[in-house]
N, C-alpha and C positions, 0 to 999 in steps of 0.2 A: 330265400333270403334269411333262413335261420340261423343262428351263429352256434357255434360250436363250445361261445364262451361269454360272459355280459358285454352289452352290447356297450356299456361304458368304459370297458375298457378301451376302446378304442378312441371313445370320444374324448377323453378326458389324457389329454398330453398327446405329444406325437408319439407315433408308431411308424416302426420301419422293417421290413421283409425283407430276411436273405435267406436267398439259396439258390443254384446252379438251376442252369438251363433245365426244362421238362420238370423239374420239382414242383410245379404248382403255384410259386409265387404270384405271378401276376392272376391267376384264379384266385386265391387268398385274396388278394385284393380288390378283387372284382366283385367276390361275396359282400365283403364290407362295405362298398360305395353302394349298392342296391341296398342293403339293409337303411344304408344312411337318404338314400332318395326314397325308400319307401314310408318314412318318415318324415317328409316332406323337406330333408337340409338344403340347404345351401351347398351346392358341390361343382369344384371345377375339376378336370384332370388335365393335366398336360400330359402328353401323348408321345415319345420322341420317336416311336417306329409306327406311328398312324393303324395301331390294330385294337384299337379299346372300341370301334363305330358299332359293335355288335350291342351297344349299349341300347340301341335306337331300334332295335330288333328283338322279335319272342326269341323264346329258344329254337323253337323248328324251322326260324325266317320266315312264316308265311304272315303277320302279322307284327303290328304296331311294340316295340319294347317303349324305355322312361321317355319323357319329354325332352332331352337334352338338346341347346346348338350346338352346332359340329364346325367348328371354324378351322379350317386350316385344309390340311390334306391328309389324306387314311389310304389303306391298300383297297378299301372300294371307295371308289369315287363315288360314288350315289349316294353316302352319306354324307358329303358336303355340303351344308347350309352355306356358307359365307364365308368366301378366298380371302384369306390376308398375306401379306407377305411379313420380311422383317421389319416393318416401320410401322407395326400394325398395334405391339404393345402398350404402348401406353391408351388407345381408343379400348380397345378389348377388356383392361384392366379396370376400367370406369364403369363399362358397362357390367361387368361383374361384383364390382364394389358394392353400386348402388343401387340393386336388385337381385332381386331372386329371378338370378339364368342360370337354371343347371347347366354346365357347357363340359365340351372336350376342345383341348384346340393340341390339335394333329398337324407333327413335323414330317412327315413320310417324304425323304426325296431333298430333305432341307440340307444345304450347306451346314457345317458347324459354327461357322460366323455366323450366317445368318442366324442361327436357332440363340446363338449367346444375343446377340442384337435386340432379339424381340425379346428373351429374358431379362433381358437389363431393364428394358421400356415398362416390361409388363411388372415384375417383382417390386419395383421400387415404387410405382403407381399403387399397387395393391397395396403396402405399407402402407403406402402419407391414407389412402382415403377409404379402405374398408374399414365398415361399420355392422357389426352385429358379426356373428358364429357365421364363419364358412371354412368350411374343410376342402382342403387343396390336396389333390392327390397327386404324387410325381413317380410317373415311373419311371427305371431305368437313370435314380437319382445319378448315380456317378457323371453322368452329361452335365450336370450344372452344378457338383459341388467334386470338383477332381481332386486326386490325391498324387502329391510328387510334388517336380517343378513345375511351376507353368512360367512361359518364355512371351506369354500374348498377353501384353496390359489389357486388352478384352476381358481374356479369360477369365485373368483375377479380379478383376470385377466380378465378373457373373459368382465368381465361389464367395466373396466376400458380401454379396447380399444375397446370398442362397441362407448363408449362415446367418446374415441380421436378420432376416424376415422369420426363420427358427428361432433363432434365440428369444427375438425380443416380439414376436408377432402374436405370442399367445396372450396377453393382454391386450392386445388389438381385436377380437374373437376369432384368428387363424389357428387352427389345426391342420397337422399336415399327416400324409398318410404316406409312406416311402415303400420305395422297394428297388431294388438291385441284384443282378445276376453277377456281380463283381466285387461282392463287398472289400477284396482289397484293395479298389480302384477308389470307394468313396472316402472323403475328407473325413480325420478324426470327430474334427468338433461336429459336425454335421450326426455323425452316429450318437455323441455323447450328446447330443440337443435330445435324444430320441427318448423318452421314458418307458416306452414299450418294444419288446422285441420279439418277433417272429421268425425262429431259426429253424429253417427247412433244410432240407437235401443239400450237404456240399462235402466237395472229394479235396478240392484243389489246399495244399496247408495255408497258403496264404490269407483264403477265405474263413477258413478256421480260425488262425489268428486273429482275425476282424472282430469274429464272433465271440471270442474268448478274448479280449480286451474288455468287450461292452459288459458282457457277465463280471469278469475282474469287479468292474466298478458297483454292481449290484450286492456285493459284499458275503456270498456266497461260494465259496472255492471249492467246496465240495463239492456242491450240487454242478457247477461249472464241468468239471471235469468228467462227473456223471455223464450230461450231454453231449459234451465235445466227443462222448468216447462212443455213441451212438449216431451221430449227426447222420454219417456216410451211409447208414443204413438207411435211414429215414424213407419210408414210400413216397409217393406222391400223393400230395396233397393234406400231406403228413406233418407234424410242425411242437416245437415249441412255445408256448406263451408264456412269455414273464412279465410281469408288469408290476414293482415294487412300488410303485407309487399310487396304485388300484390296489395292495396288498393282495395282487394273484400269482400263481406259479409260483416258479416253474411247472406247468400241467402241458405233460403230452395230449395231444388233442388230432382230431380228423376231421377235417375240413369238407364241409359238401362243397358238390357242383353248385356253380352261379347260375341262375335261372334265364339271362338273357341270351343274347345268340352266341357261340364259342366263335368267336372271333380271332383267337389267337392260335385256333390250328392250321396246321398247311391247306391251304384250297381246296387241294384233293380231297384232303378229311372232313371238306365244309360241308353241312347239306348246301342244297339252293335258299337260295335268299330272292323271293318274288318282288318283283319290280311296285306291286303297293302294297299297303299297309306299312308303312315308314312313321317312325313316331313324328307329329307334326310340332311346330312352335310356332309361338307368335313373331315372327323376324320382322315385323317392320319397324321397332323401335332402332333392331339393332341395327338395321340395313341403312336408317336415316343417319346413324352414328358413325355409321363406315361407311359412306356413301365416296366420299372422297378419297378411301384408301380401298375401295374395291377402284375405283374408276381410278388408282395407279394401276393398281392389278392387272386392268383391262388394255390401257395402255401400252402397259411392257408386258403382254402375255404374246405371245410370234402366233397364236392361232386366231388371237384377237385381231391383229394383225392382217394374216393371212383371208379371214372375213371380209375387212372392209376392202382389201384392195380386190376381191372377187366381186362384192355390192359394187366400186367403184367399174370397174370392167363391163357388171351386166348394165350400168347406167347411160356408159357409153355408147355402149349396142344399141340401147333402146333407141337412143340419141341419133343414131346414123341410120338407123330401120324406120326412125321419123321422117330424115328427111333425105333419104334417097331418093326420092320420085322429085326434090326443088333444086334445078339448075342451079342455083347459088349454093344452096351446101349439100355438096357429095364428097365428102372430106376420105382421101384416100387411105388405103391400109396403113400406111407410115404416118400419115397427120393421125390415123387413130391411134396408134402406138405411143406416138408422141407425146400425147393428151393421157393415154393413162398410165404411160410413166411420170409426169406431170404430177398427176394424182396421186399418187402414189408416193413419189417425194414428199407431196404437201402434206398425205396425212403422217409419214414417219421422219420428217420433221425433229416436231419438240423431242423424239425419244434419240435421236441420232445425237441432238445438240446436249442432251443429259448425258448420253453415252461418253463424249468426248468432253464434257466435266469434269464427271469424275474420273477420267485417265491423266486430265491436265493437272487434278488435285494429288491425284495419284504420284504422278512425276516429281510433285514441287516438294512433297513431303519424302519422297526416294532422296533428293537431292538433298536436302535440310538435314536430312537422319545423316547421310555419309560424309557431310561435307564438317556437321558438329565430330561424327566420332573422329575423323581424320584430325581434324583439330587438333583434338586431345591425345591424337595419340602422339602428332610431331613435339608438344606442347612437354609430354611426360618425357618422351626419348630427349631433348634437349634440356630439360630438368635432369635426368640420369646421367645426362655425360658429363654436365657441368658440376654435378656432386661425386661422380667417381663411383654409383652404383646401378645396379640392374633396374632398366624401366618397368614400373608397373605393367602388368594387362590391363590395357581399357575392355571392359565385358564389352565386346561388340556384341557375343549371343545373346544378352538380354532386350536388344531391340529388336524387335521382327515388324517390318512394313508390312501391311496386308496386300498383296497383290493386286492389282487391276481386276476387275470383274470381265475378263473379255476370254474369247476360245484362247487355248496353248498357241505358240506359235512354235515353228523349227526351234527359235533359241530360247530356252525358258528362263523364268523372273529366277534372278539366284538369292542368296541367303546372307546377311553381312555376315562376316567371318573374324573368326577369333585370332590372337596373336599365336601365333603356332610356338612351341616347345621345341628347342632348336638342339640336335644335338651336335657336339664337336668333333665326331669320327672323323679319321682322316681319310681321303679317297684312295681307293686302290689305282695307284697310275698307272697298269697297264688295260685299265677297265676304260670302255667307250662312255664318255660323257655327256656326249650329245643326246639332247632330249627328243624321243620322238612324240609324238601326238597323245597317243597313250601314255607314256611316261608322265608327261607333264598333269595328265589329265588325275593321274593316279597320287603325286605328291601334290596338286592343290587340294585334294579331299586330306592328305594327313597335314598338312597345313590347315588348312581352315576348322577341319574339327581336333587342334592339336593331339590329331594322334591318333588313329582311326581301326578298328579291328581286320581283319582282314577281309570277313564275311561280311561287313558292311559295304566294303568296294563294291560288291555287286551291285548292292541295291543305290550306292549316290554315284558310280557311274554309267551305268549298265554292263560292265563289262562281265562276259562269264567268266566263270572259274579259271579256265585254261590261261585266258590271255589276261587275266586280274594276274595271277602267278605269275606271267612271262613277265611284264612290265614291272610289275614289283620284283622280280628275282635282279635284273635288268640295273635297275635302282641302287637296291641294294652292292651288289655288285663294282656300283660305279661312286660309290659312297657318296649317293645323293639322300639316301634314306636306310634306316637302321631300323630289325625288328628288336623291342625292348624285352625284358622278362614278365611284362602284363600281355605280350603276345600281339602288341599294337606297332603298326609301321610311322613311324616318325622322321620328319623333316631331319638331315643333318644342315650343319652352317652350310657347305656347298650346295646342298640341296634346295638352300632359302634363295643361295644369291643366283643360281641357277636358274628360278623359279622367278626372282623378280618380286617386288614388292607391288606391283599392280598388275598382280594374275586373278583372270575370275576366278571368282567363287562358284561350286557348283549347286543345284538347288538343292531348296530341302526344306520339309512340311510339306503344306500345301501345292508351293511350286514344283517341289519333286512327283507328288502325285499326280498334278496334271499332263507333267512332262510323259510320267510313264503311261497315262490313262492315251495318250495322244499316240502312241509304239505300240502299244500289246495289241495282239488279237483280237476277236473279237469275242471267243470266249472265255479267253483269261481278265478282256477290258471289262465286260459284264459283270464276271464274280467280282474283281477287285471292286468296279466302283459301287456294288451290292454293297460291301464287307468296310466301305470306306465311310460312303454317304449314305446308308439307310440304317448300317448296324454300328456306325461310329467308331469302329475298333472294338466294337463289345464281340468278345466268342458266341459263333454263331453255329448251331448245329447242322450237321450238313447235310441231314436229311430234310431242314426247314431250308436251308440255301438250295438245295434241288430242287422246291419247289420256288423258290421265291425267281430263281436266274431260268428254270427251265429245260435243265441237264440232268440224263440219269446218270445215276453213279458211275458207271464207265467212263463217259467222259468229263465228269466233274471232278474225278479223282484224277485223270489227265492233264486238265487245266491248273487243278491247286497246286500236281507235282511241280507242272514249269513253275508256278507263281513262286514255289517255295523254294527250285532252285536260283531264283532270282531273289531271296530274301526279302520279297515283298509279303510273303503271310507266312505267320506262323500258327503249326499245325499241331491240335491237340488229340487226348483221344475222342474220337467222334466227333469233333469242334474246328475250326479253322476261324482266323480273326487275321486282321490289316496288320502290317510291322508300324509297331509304335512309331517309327523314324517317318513314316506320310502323315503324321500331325503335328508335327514340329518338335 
């Protein structure tokens, strides 16, 4: 737990770690949380890939590591103290307020709604009511403070109190400790909250740039440049420290190993980890505190489930093993069926009638959203004609409904769609105008995303290459659609009225990744929803995805090709990640 540099720098302002996959980041980080527990802090981490549980373990796994709770979910389940789901933040953020709980709370497996959900509950809680110095560590910042558009009023929330709980939290006694494999995915202001920076190993220039913005501000351009022009070499575990407000650095420095169990290498490279010696906590305060939000947990868990209705089954049994020898009750194979289908109904009940809640709240809020933007849109085009000018676009893309939480079905949830960009080419009249199935399928994607690249066809309809061309040559042809000089295929006027003003829309975000998660293979479906829900769209190396999905390289380089001909991931060197278009 020795630090390489004073141990105030860290404490005193936030700090944030960049640098690419295998750099060491998240060990840099891990040094400094044990320095900070072994001083007895206040320390929480949020976890988005559930691999920090090695915290609660020695180095070698045979024995007890810090006293931390482990709330949430991790890649070993045996480090789980106490399930939450997303409705879980705001109780969790109390009980960290108002005590000294070293915790981890681990999203391994979490939806992206759901992980923004509990962020909101938890962030804004820890604001109004901590008291006294705790250091919040986050890894894999870019999850809660993004950089770009964001199209989810969700979202923007979670970035806009990622940032207020930074900016304005350190008079409250918060400190945060950050780190990111993406630095040009994280929020400017979020970097520029940061007073210390940790610039490890990075190749990609955009991550450069990240890093060479933050220095800019540090009023050093020389010395900047110095860095920036050695970053790529960097070893692991190798790094930068600058911290002008601790008046240290820029000092190249090396970072030791962290003392507790390497939790963050692939399985294969794990030692064993023995079933005792687990660092223990005192959980009944907390377990009295979540009492009610485990027992949702329990609820709505299908194994919890699956439990009661086998207790109800062997109850039955016992029931007819009772009284098979009494004339009066010898209740036949079908009356016992009967009875613990019965049961079975009775006990999943309440979660059926939640179920069909929120699909009804679901529906009434689909209809509201479409039924306001249609409004406005008949509302501007009869304003436009009556003045003699071009109707505004109503931003349909800036609402996004959140989907029903239920399996895919054959027709998936689509996307509102934007006024498409109409061109006036005239049609070739000896060209066939009739739409086929494909046709239509191919000019509602450059309709609704006015204007659509061609490579993207594959991935919002699934059509391969071959017959994506054919339809689009087809189109084109028939002067239903035109390719422009930006290389995007776009609606003509024929095209629109061809098309029809109440043609679906195809999905996209979420709904599109369900759609295709419900199609692929089964080990294309495995890496993608890997690469979707556990790595968030973060680049993932593919020698940790072989272990994580279970494929050796022969066929995981098989599976990525198809996914790649299908524009569903894009593939870096060594690395492979989700196409940004399955997040919305």
């Amino acid at each position: 737990m020795t630090l390489p540099v004073p141990a105030k720098v860290f404490r005193k302002g936030h700090t944030v770690v960049l640098g690419k996959t295998g750099s060491g980041k998240s060990s840099v980080l891990r040094l400094i949380t044990e320095n900070l527990l072994g001083d007895d802090k206040r320390v929480c981490i949020v976890d988005p890939k559930g691999d920090w549980w090695g915290l609660k373990k020695s180095g070698d796994g045979k024995s007890a590591g810090f006293p931390v709770i482990a709330f949430g979910d991790f890649k070993e389940p045996r480090a789980t103290d106490v399930p939450i789901n997303q409705h879980s933040g705001k109780e969790v953020a109390q009980l960290i307020a108002t005590g000294n709980r070293p915790c981890i709370i681990g999203f391994r497996g979490w939806m992206v709604s759901h992980m923004i959900r509990f962020w909101l509950d938890f962030a804004q809680t820890l604001f109004n009511q901590n008291t006294g110095e705790l250091y919040v560590v986050i890894s894999e910042v870019q999850n809660f403070a993004p950089k770009g558009k964001i199209f989810d009023p969700e979202a923007g929330k979670c970035l806009h109190w990622t940032n207020k709980i930074l900016s304005e939290g350190r008079g409250l006694g918060l400190t945060f400790l950050l780190d990111s494999q993406r630095p040009q995915k994280v929020h400017n202001d979020t970097l520029d909250n940061c007073e210390t920076l940790v610039a490890m190993r990075v190749v990609h220039p955009r991550s450069r740039e990240a890093i060479e913005e933050w220095m800019d501000g540090a009023g050093d351009p020389a010395k900047a440049k110095e860095i920036l022009a050695t970053l790529s070499q960097m070893k692991t575990g190798e790094a930068y420290v600058w911290s002008p407000e601790n008046n240290f650095g820029p000092t190249r420095v090396q970072f030791p190993m962290f003392e507790t169990f390497d939790s963050f290498a692939p399985p294969q490279s794990q030692k064993h980890v023995s079933n005792a010696g687990w660092s223990t906590v005192d959980l009944e305060a907390v377990k009295e505190k979540l009492s009610a939000v485990i027992a949702e947990h329990k609820a709505n868990d299908p194994k919890e489930l699956k439990a009661e209705i086998a207790r109800l089954k062997a109850e039955a049994g016992k029931l007819h093993a009772t009284n098979r020898h009494v004339a009066t009750v010898n209740p036949s194979k079908q009356e016992l069926e009967r009875a613990c289908a019965a049961a079975v109904r009775t006990a999943t009940a309440p979660l059926l009638a939640r179920i069909a809640s929120i699909r009804k709240q679901a529906r009434q809020v689909t209809v509201w959203i479409q039924s306001s933007t249609g409004s406005l849109s008949r509302a501007a085009a009869a304003l436009s004609e009556e003045a003699n000018i071009e109707a505004p676009e109503i931003p349909h893309h800036q609402v996004v409904v959140p989907p029903p939480q239920h399996p895919p079905t054959n027709r998936p949830q689509t996307a509102p769609r934007p006024a498409p960009a109409v061109s006036s080419s005239p049609a070739d009249p000896d060209a066939d105008t009739a739409i086929s199935p494909g046709m239509r399928k191919i000019l509602a994607a450059a309709a609704q995303f006015n204007g659509i690249d061609p490579e993207e066809l594959t991935t919002i309809t699934g059509y391969k290459a071959t017959s994506r061309n054919e339809y689009t040559g087809r189109l084109i042809r028939a002067g239903l659609a035109e390719k422009r000089s930006d290389k995007k295929i776009y609606p003509t006027a024929a095209g629109m009225d061809a098309l029809g003003q109440d043609y679906e829309a195809l999905p996209t975000g979420q709904a599109l990744y369900q759609w295709w998660n419900a199609r692929l293979p089964e080990g294309e479906q495995k890496i993608l929803r890997h690469l979707v829900e556990a790595a968030a769209g973060a680049d993932v190396d593919k020698n940790e995805l072989s272990a994580a999905v279970g494929y050796k390289s022969t066929s995981l380089n098989e599976y990525i090709g198809r996914l790649s001909r299908r524009r569903l991931v894009v593939k870096g060197s060594g690395t492979v990640k989700a196409n940004e278009s399955l997040f919305g």
